[in-house]
C-alpha positions in Angstrom: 32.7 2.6 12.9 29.9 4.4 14.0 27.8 2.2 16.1 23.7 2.4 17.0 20.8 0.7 18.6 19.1 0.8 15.2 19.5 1.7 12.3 16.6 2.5 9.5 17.4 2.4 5.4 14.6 3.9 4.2 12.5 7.1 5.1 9.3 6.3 3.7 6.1 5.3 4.7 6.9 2.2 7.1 10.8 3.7 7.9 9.8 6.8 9.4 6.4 5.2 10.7 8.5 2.9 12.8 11.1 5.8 14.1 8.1 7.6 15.0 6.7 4.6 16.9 10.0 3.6 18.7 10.0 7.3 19.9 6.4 7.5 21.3 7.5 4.3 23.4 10.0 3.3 25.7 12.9 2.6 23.7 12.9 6.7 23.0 15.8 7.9 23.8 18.3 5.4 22.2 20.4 5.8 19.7 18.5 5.7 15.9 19.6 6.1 12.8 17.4 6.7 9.6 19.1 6.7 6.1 17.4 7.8 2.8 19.2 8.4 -0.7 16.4 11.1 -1.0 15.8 14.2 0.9 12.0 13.7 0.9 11.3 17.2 0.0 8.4 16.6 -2.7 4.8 15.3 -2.6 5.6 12.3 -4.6 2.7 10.2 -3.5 -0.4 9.9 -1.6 -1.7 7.1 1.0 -5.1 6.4 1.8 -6.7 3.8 4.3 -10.0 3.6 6.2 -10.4 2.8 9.9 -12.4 2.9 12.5 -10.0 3.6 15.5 -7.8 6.6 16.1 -4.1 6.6 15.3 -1.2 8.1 16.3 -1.0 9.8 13.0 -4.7 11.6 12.3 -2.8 14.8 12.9 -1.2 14.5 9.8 -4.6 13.1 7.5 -5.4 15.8 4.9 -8.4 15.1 4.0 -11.3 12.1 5.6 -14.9 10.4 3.7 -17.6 9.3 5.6 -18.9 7.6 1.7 -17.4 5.6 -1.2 -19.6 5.0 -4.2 -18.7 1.9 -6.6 -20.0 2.9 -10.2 -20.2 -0.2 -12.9 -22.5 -0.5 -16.3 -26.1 0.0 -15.0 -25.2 0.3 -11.6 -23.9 2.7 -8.8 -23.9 2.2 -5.4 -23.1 4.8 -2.1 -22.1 3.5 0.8 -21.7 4.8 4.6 -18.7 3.5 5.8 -19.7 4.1 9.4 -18.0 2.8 11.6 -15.0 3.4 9.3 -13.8 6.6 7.7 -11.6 7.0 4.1 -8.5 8.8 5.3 -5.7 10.3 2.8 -1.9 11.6 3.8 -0.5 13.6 1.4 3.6 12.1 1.7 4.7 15.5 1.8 3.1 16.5 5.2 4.1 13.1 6.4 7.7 13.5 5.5 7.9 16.9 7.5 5.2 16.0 10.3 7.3 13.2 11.0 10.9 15.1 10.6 9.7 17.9 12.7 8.7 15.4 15.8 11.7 12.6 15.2 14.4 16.1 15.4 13.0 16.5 18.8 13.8 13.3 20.0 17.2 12.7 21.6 19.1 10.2 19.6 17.4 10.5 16.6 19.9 11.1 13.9 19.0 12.1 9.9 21.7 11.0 6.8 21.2 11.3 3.1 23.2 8.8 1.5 22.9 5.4 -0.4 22.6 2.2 1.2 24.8 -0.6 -0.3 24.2 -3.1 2.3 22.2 -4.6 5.4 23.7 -7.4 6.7 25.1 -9.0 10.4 28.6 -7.7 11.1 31.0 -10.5 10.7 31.2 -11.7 14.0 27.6 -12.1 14.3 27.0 -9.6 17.2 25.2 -7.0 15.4 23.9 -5.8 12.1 26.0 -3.3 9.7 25.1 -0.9 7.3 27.2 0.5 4.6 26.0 4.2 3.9 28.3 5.5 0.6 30.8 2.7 1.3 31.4 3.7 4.8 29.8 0.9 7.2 27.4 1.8 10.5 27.1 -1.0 13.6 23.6 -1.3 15.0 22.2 -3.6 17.5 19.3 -4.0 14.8 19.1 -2.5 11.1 15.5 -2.5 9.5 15.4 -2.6 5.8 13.0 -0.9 3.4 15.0 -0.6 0.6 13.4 -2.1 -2.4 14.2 -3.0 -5.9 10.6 -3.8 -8.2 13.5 -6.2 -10.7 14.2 -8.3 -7.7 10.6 -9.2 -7.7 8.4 -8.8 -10.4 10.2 -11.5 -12.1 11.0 -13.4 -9.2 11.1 -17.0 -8.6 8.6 -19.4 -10.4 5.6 -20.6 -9.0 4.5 -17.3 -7.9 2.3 -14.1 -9.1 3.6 -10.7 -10.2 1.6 -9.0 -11.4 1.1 -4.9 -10.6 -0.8 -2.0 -9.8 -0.1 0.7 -12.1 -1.8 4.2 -12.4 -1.4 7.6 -13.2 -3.5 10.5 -11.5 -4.5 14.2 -12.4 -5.2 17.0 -9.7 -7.5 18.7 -11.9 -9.6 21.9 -10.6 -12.9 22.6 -13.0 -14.5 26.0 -13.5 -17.8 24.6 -12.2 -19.2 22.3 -9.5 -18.1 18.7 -11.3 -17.6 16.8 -7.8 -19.1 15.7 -4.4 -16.8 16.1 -1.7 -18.6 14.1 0.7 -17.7 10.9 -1.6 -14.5 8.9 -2.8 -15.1 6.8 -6.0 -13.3 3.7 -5.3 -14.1 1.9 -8.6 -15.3 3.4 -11.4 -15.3 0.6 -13.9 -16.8 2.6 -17.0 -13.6 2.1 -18.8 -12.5 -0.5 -21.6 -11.6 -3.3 -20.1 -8.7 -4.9 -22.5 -7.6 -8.0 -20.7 -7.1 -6.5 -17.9 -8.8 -4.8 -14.5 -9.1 -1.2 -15.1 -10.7 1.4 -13.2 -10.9 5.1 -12.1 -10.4 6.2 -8.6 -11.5 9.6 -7.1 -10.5 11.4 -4.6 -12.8 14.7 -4.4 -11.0 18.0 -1.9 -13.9 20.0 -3.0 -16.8 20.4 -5.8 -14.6 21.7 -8.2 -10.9 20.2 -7.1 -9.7 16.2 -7.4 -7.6 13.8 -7.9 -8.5 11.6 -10.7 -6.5 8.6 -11.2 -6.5 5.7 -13.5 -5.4 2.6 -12.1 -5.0 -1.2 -13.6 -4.2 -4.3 -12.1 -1.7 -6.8 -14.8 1.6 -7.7 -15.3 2.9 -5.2 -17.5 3.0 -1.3 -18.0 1.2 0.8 -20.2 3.3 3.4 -22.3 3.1 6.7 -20.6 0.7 8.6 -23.8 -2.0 5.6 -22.7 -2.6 6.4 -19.3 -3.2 10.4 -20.3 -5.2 9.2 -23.2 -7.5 7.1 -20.8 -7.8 10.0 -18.2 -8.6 12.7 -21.4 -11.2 10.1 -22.4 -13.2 9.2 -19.3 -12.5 13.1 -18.2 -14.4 14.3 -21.8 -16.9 11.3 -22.1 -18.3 9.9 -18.8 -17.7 12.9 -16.6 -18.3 15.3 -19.5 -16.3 18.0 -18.1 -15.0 19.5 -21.2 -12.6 22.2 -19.2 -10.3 22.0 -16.3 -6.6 22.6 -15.2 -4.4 20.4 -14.3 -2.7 20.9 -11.3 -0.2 18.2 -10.5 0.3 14.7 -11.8 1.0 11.2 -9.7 2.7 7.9 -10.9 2.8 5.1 -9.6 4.0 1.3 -9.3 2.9 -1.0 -6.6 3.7 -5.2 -6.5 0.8 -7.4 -6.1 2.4 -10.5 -5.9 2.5 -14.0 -3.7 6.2 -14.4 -3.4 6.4 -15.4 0.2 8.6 -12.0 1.3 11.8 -12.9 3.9 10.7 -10.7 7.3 14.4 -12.0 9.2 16.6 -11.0 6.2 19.7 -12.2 8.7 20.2 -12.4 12.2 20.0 -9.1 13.3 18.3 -7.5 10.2 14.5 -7.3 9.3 12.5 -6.5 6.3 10.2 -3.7 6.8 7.5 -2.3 4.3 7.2 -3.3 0.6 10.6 -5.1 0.7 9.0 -7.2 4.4 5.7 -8.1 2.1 3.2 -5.2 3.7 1.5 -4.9 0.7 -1.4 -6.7 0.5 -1.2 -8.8 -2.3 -5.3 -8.5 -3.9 -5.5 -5.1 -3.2 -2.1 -2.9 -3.1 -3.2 -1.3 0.0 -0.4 -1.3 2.4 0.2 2.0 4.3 -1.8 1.2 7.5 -0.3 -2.3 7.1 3.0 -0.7 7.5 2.4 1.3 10.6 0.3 -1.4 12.2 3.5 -3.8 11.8 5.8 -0.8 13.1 3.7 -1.2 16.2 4.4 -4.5 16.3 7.9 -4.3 15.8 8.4 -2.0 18.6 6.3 -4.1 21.2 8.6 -7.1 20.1 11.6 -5.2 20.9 9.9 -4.0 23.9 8.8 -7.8 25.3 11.0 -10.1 23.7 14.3 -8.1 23.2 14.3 -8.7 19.3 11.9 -7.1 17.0 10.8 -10.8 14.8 7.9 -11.8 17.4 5.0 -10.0 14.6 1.7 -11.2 13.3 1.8 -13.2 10.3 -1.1 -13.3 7.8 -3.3 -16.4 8.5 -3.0 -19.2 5.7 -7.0 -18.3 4.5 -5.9 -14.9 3.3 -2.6 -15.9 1.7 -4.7 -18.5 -0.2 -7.4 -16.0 -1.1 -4.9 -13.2 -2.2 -3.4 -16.3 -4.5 -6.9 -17.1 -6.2 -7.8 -13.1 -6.6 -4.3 -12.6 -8.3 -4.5 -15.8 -10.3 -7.7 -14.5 -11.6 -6.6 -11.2 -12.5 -3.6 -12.6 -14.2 -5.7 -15.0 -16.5 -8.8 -13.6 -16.7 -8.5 -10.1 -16.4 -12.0 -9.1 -18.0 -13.8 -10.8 -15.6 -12.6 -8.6 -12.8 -15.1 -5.6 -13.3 -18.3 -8.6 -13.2 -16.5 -9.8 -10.3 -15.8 -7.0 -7.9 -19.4 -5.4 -9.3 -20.8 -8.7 -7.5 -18.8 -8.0 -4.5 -20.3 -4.8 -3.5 -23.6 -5.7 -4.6 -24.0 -8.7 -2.0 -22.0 -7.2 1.1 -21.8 -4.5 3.2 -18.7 -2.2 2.7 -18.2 -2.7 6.4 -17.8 -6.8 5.7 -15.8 -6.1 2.5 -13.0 -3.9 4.7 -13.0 -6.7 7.6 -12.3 -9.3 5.0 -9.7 -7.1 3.3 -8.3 -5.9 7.0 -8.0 -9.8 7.4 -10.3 -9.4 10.6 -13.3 -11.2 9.4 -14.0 -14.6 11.0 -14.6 -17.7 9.3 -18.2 -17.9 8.7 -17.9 -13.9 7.3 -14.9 -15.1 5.2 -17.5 -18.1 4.1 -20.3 -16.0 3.2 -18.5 -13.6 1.3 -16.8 -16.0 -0.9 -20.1 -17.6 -1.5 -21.1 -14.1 -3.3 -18.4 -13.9 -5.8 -18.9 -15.8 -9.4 -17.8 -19.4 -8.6 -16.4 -20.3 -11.9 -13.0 -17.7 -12.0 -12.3 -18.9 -8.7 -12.5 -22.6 -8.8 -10.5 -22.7 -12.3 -8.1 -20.5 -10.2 -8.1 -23.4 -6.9 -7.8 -26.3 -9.6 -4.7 -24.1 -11.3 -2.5 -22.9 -8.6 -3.5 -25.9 -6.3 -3.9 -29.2 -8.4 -1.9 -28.2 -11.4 0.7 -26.2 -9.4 0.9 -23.5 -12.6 0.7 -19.6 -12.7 
């Protein structure tokens, strides 16, 4: 059996973001291996995240916003995110950024192949990996391998709801965009039970990605999504011509299910399958290479990689309330985030959903939002104990 330090199923976001942090520290050099069923050859997604600082990955951003406008009925709203900045990774430059730096690193090893297990070797000294029913030995095996039908319908007692959205690159004939500004809600959309909004993501006056997203438990079929986009497109952009360039799909959990991070002695959960998401947003890629560094400074100090932040108990209890309002009163979401950027500053809305904000922000932010959804929500999911 072919034995490692580590061993990584997954190449995505947080897999290769945590080979690329264990090789920019001092555990470079030993023995990794990262698995993927996939060759990661195609843009299949994009990632976007604001911050203020500098990461190890900006060489890789394809695109930054210094503004994000929030557009409702009878109100629109630019804000300067200064400090922060909206940042966007196109998957496929991340896929090749990272291949091309992890190829250079001695011990780094690449396989294409499907992982059937993670699990501690039977004598308890290690983890093992079966790769295409052959097993690999690691002192440590990281998994990011996840299956939406373990969870979405998971154990009672919990939220599942998800975010769901379809995207056009479109390019127009004619200036139809501003570049300098994401649209990060656009609620001008019917609402049907459920939180819906349009999302853009502007490269140039006449190039962007416009995406439709909603927030419930269960899919549209796939002629609604391209219906909605044609719609909001033709009647509240009015841009009556453009190409389409490339389409996006997408499915990310939003859900409460307390995710296992120490899946067995010598295994950990990493990414979507570790609970990186966050739960009343679906943002989750900076999450994921924040927690890589983590990881890496655990192994580093402690000589195992468990010793990682966990969410305080405040923001597990306001993700439960925001997804417990979404789930049963889905209309109400456009009234209620509308509110939300109305009475605070961008720059206090991405502490509080950073989970950076101290208590009295935390206070006066909640003390903004409609009170009625969210203290029906505390007397169901607290007093009653029902979803």
């Amino acid at each position: 059996m072919a034995v490692y330090d580590f061993i990584i199923a997954g190449s995505g976001a947080s897999g290769l973001g945590l080979a690329y942090q264990m090789a920019s520290s001092s555990l470079s050099g030993q023995s990794l291996l990262i698995v993927d069923r996939e060759k990661k050859d195609r843009n299949d997604r994009t990632w976007c995240f604001w911050t203020y600082k500098d990461t190890r990955i900006d060489h890789l951003v394809y695109r930054t916003w210094d503004q994000v406008e929030v557009v409702s009925d009878n109100y629109r709203q630019v804000f300067d995110l200064h400090p922060y900045r909206y940042r966007m990774i196109r998957a496929i430059d991340f896929y090749q950024g990272m291949r091309e730096t992890l190829a250079a690193v001695p011990g780094v090893t690449f396989a294409q192949g499907r992982v059937t297990s993670v699990m501690d070797t039977q004598d308890k000294k290690g983890a093992e990996v079966t790769i295409d029913g052959v097993p690999h030995g690691a002192r440590y095996a990281f998994d990011s391998t996840f299956k939406p039908s373990d969870y979405f319908r998971g154990p009672r007692g919990y939220h599942y709801l998800k975010q769901h959205f379809k995207g056009w690159e479109i390019e127009t004939p004619t200036d139809s965009f501003d570049p300098r500004t994401v649209t990060m809600f656009d609620f001008r959309t019917p609402q049907k039970g459920a939180m819906r909004f349009f999302y853009i993501l502007p490269f140039s006056p006449r190039r962007a990605l416009v995406e439709y997203t909603i927030f419930s438990a269960d899919l549209l079929k796939p002629h609604e999504y391209d219906r909605a986009i044609s719609e909001y497109l033709d009647t509240v952009l009015r841009i009556p011509k453009y190409r389409t360039e490339s389409v996006e799909t997408g499915v990310i959990p939003m859900t409460d299910y307390p995710f296992a991070r120490r899946l067995a002695q010598y295994v950990m959960a990493i990414g979507t399958r570790g609970g990186l998401v966050k739960p009343s947003s679906g943002y989750a890629f900076l999450r994921m290479q924040n927690d890589a560094a983590a990881i890496v400074d655990s192994l580093i100090n402690h000589g195992h990689p468990f010793n990682v932040p966990h969410t305080p108990y405040r923001y597990r209890l306001f993700d439960t309330l925001m997804l417990q309002v979404m789930y049963r009163q889905g209309d109400s979401m456009k009234g209620v985030f509308t509110r939300l950027f109305q009475r605070n500053s961008i720059q206090s809305i991405f502490r509080f959903l950073d989970e950076e904000a101290g208590l009295a922000e935390n206070a006066r932010l909640l003390a903004s939002l409609p009170h009625s959804p969210f203290l029906h929500a505390l007397m169901r999911v607290k007093l009653l104990r029902r979803v």
